[in-house]
RODO-2510 file (C-alpha; in nm, 4 decimals, decimal comma):
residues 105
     n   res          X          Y          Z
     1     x    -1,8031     1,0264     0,4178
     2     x    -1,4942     1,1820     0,5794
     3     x    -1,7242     1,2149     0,8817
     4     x    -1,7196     0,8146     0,9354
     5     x    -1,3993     0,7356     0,8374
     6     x    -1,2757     1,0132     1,1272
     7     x    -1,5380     0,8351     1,3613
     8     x    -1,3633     0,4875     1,2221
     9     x    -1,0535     0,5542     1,3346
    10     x    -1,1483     0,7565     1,6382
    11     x    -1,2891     0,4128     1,7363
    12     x    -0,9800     0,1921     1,6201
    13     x    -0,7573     0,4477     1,8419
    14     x    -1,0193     0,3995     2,1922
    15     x    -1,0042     0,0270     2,0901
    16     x    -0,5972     0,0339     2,1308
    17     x    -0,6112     0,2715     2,4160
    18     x    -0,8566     0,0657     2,5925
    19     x    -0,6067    -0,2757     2,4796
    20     x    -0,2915    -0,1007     2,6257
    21     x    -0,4894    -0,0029     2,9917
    22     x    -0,5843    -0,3335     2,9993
    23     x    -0,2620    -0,5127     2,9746
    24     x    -0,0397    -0,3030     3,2084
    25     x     0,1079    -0,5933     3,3586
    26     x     0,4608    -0,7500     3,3178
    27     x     0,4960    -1,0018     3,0513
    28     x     0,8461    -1,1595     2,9508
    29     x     1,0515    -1,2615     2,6050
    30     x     1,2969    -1,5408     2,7208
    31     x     1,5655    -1,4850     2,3970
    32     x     1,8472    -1,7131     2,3319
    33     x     2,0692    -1,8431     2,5803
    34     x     1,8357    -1,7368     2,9189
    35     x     1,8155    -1,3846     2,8350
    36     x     1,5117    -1,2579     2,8772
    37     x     1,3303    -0,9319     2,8496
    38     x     1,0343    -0,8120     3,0815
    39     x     0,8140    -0,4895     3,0182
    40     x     0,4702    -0,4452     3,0477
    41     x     0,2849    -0,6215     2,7392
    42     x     0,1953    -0,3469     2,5449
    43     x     0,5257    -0,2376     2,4530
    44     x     0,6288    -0,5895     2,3797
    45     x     0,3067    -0,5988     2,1391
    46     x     0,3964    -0,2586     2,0213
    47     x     0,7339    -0,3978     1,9168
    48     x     0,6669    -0,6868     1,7804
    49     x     0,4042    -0,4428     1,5806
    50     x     0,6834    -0,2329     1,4810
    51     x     0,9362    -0,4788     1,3702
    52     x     0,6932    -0,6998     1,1743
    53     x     0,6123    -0,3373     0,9734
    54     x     0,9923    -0,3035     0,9461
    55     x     1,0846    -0,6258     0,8394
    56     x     0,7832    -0,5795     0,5593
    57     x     0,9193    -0,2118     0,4815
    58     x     1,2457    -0,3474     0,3999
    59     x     1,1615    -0,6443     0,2084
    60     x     0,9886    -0,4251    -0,0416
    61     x     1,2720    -0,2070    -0,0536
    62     x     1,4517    -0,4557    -0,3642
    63     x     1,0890    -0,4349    -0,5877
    64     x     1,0002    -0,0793    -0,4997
    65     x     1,3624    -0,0001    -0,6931
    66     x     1,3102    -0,2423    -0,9760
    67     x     0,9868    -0,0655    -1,0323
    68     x     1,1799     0,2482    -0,9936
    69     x     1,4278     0,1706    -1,2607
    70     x     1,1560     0,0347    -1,4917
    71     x     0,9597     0,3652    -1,4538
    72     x     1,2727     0,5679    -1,4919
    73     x     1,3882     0,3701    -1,8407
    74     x     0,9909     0,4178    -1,9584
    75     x     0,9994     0,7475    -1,8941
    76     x     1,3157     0,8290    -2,0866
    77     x     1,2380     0,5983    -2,3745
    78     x     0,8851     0,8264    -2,4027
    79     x     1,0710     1,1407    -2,3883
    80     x     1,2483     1,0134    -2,7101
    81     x     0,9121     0,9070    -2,8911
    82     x     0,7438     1,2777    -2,7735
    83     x     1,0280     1,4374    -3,0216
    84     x     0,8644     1,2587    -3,3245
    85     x     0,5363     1,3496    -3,5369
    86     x     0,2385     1,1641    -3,4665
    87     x    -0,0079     1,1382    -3,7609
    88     x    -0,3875     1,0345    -3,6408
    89     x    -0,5499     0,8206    -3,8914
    90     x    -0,9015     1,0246    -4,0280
    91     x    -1,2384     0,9193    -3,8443
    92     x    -1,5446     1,0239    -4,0147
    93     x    -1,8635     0,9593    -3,8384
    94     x    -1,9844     0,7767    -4,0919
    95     x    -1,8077     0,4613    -3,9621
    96     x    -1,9045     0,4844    -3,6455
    97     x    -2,2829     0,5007    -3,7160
    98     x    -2,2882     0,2199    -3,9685
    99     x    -2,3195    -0,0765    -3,7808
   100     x    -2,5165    -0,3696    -3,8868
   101     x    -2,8163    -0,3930    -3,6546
   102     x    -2,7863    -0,6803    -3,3698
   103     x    -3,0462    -0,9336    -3,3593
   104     x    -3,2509    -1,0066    -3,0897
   105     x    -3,3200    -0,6122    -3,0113
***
């Protein structure tokens, strides 16, 4: 299995390689008030890449610390529970071999 997924992503990387050779050429981003940038396209296509992931990064930033501070309170509110005695209610086999038969089998 580790065999494909290292031939899957040998394949994803070629595919990109292959995508940046092929678009060497200049490309512009006309910005606000006639600014404009021009590089080849990859790199604007590998920025645009990198601030879309950023942008996503940091709006997950606020939920990954509410989950953080949930976790955190859980944990300490278990600690407290560890401290007391547990008592287990008695299983005997018995009741877990005397079920009524089911129709139909």
């Amino acid at each position: 299995m580790r065999f494909f997924i290292w031939l899957f992503r040998a394949f994803i990387f070629f595919a990109l390689f292959a995508f940046a050779l092929n678009n060497q050429h200049d490309a512009s981003v006309k910005w606000f008030f006639g600014q404009e940038w021009r590089a080849p396209m990859v790199f604007i296509v590998l920025a645009a890449f990198g601030l879309g992931c950023a942008f996503g990064v940091f709006a997950m930033v606020p939920s990954w610390w509410r989950h953080w501070r949930v976790a955190r309170r859980t944990q300490a509110s278990a600690a407290v529970v560890v401290d007391k005695p547990v008592v287990m209610p008695a299983i005997t086999l018995a009741s877990h071999t005397d079920h009524p038969p089911r129709d139909g089998l």
